[in-house]
Chimera marker file (.cmm) of the C-alpha trace (Angstrom):
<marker_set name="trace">
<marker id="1" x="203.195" y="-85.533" z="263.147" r="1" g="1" b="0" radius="0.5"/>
<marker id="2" x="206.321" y="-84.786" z="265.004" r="1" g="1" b="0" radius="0.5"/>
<marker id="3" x="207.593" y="-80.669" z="265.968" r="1" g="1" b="0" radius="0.5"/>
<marker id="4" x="210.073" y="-81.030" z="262.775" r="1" g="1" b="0" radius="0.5"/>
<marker id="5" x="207.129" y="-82.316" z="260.246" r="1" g="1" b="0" radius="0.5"/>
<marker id="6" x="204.513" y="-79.545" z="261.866" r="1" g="1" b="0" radius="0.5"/>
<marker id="7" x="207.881" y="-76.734" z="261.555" r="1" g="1" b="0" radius="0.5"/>
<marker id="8" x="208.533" y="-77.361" z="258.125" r="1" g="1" b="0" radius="0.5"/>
<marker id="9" x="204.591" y="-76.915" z="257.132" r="1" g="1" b="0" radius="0.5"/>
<marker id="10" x="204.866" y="-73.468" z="259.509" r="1" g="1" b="0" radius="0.5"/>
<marker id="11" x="207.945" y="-72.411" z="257.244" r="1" g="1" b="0" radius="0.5"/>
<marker id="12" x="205.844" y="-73.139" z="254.005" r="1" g="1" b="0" radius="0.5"/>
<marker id="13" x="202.898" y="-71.376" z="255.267" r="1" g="1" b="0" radius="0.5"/>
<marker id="14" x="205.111" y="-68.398" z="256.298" r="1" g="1" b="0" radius="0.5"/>
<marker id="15" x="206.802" y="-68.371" z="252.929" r="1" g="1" b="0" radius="0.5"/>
<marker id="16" x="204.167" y="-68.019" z="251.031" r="1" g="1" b="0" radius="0.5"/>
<marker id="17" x="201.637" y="-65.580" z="252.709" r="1" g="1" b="0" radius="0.5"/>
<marker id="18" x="205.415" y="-63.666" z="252.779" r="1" g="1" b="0" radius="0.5"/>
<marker id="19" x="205.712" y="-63.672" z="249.200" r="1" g="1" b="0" radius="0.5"/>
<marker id="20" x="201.826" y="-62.569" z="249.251" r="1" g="1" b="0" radius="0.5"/>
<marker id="21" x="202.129" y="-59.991" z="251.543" r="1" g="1" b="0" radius="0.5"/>
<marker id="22" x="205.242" y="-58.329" z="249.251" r="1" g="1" b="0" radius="0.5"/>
<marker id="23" x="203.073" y="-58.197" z="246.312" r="1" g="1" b="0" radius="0.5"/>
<marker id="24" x="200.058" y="-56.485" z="247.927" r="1" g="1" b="0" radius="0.5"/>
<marker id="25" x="202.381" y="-53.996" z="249.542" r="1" g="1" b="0" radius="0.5"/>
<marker id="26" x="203.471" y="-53.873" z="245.997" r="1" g="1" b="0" radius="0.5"/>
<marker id="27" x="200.405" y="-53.448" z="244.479" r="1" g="1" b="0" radius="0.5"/>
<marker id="28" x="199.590" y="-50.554" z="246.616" r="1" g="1" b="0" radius="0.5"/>
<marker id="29" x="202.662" y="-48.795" z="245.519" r="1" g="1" b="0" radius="0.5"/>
<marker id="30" x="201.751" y="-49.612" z="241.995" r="1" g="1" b="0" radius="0.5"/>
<marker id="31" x="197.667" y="-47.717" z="242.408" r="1" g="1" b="0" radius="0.5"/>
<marker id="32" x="199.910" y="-44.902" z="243.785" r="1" g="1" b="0" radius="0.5"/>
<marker id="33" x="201.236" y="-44.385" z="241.086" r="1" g="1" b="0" radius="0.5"/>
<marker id="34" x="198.438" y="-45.108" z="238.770" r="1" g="1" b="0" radius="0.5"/>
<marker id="35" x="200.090" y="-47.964" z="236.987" r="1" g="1" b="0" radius="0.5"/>
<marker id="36" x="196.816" y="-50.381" z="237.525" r="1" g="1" b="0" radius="0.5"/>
<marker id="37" x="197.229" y="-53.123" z="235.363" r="1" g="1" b="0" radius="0.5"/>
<marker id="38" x="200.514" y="-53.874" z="237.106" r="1" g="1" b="0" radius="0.5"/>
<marker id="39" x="198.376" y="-53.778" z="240.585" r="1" g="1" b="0" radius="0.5"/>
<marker id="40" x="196.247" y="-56.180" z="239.480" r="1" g="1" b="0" radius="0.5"/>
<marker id="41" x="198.689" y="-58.303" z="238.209" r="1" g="1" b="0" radius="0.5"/>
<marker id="42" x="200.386" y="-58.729" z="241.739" r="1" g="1" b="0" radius="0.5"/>
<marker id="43" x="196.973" y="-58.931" z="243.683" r="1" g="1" b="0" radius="0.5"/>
<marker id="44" x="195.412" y="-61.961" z="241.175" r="1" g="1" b="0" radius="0.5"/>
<marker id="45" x="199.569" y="-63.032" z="242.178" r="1" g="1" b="0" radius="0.5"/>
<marker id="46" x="199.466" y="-62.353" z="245.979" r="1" g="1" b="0" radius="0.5"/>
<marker id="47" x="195.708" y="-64.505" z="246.011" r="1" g="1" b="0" radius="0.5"/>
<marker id="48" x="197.625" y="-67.397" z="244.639" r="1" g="1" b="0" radius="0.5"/>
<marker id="49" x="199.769" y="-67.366" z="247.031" r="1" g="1" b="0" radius="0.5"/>
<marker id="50" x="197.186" y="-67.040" z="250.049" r="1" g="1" b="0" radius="0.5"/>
<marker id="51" x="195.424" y="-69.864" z="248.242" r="1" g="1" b="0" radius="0.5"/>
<marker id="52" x="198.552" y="-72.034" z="248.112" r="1" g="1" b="0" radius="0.5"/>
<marker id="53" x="198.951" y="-70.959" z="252.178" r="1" g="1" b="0" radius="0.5"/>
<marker id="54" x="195.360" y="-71.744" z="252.988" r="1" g="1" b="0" radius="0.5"/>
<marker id="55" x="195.859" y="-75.066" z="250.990" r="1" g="1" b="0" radius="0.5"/>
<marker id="56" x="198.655" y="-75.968" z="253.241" r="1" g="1" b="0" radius="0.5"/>
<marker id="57" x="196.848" y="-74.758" z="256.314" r="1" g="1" b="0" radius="0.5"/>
<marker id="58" x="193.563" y="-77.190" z="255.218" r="1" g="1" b="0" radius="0.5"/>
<marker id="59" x="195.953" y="-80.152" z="254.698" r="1" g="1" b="0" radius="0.5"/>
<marker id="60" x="197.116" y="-79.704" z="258.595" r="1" g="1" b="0" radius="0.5"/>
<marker id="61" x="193.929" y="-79.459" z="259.719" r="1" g="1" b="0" radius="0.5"/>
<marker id="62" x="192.610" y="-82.418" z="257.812" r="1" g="1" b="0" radius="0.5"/>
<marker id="63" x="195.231" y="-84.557" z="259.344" r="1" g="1" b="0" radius="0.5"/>
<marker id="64" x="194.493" y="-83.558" z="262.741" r="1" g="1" b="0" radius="0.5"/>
<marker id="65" x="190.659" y="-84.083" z="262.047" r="1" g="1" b="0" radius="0.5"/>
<marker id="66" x="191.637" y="-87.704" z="260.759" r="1" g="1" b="0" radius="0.5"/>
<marker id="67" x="192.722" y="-88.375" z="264.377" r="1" g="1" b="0" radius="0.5"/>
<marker id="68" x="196.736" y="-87.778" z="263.666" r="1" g="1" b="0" radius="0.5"/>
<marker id="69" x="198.206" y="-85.671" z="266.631" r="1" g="1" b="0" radius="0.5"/>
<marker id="70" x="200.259" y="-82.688" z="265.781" r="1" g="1" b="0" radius="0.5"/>
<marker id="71" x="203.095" y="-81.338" z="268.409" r="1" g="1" b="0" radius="0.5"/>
<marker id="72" x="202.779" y="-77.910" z="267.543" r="1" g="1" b="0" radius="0.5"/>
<marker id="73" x="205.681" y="-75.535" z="267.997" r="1" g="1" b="0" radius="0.5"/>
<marker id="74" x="206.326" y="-71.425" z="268.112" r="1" g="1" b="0" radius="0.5"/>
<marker id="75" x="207.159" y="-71.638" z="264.597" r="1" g="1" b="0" radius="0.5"/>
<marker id="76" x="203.455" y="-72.931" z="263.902" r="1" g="1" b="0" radius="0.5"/>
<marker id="77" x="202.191" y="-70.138" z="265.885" r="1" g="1" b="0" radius="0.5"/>
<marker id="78" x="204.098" y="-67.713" z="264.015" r="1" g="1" b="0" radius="0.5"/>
<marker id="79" x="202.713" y="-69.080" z="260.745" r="1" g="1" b="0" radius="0.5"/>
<marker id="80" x="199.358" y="-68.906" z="261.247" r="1" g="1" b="0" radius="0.5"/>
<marker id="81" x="200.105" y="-65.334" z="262.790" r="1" g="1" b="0" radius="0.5"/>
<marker id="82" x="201.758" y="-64.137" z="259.667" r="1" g="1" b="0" radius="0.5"/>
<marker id="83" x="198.996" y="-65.877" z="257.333" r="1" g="1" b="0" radius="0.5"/>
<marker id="84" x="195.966" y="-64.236" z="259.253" r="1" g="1" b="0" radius="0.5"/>
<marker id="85" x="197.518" y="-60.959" z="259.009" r="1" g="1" b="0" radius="0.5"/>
<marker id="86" x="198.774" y="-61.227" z="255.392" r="1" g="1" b="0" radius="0.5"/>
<marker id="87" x="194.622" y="-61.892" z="254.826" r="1" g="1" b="0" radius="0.5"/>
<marker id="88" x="193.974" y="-58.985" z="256.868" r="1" g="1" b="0" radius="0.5"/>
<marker id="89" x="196.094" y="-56.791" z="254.854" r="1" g="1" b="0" radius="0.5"/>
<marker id="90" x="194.905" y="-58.432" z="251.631" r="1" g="1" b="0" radius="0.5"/>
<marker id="91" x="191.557" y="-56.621" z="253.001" r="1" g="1" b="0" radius="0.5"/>
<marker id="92" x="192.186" y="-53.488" z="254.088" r="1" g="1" b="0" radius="0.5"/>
<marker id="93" x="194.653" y="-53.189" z="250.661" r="1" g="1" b="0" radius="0.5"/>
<marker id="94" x="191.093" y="-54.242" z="248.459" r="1" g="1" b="0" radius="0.5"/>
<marker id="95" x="189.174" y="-51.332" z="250.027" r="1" g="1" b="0" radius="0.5"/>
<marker id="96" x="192.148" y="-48.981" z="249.519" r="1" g="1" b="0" radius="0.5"/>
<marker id="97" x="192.304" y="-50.013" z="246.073" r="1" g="1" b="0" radius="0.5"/>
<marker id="98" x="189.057" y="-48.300" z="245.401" r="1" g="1" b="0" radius="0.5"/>
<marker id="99" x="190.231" y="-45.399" z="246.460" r="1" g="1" b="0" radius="0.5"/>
<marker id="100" x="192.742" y="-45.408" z="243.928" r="1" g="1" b="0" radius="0.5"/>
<marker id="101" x="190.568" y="-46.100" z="241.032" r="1" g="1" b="0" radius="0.5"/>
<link id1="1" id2="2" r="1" g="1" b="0" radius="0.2"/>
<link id1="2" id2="3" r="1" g="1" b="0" radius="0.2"/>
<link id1="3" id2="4" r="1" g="1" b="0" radius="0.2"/>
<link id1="4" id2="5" r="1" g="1" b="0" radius="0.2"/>
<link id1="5" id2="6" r="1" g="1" b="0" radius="0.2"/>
<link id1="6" id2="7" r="1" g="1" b="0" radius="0.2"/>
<link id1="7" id2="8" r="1" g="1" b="0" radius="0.2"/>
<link id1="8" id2="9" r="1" g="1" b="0" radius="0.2"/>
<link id1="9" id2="10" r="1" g="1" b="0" radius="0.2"/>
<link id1="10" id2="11" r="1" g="1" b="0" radius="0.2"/>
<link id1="11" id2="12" r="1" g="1" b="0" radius="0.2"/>
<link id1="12" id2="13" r="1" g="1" b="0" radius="0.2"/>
<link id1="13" id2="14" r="1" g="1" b="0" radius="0.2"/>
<link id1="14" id2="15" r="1" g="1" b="0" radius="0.2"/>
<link id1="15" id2="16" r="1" g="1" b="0" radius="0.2"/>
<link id1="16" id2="17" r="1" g="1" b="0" radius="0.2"/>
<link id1="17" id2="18" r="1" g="1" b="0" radius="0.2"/>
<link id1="18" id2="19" r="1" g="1" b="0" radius="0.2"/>
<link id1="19" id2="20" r="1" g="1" b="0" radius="0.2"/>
<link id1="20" id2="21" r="1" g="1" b="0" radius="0.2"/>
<link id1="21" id2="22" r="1" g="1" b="0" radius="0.2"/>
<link id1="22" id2="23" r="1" g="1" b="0" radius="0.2"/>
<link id1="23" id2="24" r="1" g="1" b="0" radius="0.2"/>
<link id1="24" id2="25" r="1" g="1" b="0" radius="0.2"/>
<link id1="25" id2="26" r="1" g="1" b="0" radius="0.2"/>
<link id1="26" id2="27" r="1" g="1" b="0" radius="0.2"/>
<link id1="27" id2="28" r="1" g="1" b="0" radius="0.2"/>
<link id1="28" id2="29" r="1" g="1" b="0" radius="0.2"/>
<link id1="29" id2="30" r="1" g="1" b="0" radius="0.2"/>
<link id1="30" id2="31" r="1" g="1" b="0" radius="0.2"/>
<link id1="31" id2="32" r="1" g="1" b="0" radius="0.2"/>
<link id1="32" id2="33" r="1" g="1" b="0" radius="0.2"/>
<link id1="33" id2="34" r="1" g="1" b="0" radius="0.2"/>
<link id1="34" id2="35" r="1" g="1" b="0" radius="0.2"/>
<link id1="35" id2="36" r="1" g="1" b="0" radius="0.2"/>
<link id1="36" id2="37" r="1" g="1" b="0" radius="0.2"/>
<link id1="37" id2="38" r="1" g="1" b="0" radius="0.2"/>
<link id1="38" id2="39" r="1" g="1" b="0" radius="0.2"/>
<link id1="39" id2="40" r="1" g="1" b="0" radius="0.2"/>
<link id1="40" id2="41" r="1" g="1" b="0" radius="0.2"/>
<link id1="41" id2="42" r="1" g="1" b="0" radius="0.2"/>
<link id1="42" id2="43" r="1" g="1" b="0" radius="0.2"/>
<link id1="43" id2="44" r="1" g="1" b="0" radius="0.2"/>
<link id1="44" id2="45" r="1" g="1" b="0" radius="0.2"/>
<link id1="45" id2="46" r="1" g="1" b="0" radius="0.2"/>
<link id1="46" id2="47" r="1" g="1" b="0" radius="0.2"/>
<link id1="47" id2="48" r="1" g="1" b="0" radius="0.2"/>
<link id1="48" id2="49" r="1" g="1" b="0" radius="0.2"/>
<link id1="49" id2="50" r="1" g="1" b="0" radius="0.2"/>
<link id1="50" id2="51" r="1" g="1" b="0" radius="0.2"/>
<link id1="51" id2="52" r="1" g="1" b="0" radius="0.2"/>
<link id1="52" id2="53" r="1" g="1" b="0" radius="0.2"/>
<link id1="53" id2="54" r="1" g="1" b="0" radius="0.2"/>
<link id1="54" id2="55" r="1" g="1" b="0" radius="0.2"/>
<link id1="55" id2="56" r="1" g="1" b="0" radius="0.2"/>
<link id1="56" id2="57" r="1" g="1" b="0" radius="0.2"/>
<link id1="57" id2="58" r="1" g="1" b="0" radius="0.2"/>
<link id1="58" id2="59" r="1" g="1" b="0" radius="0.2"/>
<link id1="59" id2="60" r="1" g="1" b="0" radius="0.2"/>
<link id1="60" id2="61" r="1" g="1" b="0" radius="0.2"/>
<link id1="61" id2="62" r="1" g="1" b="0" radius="0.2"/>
<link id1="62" id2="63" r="1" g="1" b="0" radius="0.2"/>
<link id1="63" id2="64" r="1" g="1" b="0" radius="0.2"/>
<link id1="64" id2="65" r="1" g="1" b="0" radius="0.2"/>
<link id1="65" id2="66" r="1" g="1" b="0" radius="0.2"/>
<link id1="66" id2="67" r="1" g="1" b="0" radius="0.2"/>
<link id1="67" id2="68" r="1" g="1" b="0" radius="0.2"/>
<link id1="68" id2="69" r="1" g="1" b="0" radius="0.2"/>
<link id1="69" id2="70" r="1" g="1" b="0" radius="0.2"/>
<link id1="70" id2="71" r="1" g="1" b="0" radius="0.2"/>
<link id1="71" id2="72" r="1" g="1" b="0" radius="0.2"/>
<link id1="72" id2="73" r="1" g="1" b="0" radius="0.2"/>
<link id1="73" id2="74" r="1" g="1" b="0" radius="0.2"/>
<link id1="74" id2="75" r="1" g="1" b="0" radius="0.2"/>
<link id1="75" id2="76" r="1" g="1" b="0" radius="0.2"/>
<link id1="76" id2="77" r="1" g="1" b="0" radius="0.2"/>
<link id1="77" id2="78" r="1" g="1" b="0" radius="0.2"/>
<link id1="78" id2="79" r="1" g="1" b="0" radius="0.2"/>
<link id1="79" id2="80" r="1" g="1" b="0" radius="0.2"/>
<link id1="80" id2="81" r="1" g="1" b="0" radius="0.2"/>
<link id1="81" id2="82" r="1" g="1" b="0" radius="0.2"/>
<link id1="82" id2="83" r="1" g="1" b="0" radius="0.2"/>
<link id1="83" id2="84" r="1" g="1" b="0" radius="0.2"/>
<link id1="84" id2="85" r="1" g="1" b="0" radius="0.2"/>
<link id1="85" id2="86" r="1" g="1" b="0" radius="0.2"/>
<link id1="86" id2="87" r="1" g="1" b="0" radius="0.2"/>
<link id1="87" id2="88" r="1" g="1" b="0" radius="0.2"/>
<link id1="88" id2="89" r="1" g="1" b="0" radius="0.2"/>
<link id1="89" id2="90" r="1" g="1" b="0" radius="0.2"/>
<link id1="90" id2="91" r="1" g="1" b="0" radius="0.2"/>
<link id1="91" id2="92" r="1" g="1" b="0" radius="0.2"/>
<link id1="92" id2="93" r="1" g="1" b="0" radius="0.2"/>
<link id1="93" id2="94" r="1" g="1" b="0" radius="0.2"/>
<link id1="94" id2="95" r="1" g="1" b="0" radius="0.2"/>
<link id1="95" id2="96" r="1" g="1" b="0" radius="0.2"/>
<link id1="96" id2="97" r="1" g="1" b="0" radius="0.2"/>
<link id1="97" id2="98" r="1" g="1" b="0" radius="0.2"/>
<link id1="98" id2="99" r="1" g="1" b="0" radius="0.2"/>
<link id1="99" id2="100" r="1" g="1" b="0" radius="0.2"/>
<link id1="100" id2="101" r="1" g="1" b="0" radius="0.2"/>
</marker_set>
């Protein structure tokens, strides 16, 4: 896989533990307020999402298991920064959640 092929995975992977990390932030201002069912809404959303990122992420890593070489770039770096702490925050935003209810 060339830098350009390995970037545009990074952007997808970026895009949508993004999109994930809105709706837990989301979410949490949603338990705030008490409206609940709309919090769970966006977390059984934001999982999705981290699913469809994690599917992405397996996909790269079985093609580099299958022997294909990968020229990895910032861009990937940044993705699988912005994924791990998306999952973090999908965490720490669980526990709070308990608070809340």
């Amino acid at each position: 896989m060339n830098k350009e092929e390995v970037a545009n995975i990074g952007f997808e992977i970026v895009a949508y533990s993004g999109d994930a990390r809105s709706k837990l932030l989301l979410a949490l201002k949603d338990a705030k307020t008490g409206n609940l069912g709309e919090c769970d809404k966006l977390i059984a959303e934001a999982k999705e999402l981290l699913a469809d990122a994690h599917r992405v992420q397996f996909d790269l890593l079985s093609r580099e298991a299958k022997g294909e070489t990968a020229e990895l770039g910032f861009i990937m770096v940044h993705a699988q920064d912005h994924l791990m702490t998306t999952l973090l925050l999908a965490d720490i935003i669980t526990t709070l959640l308990d608070v809340y209810r």
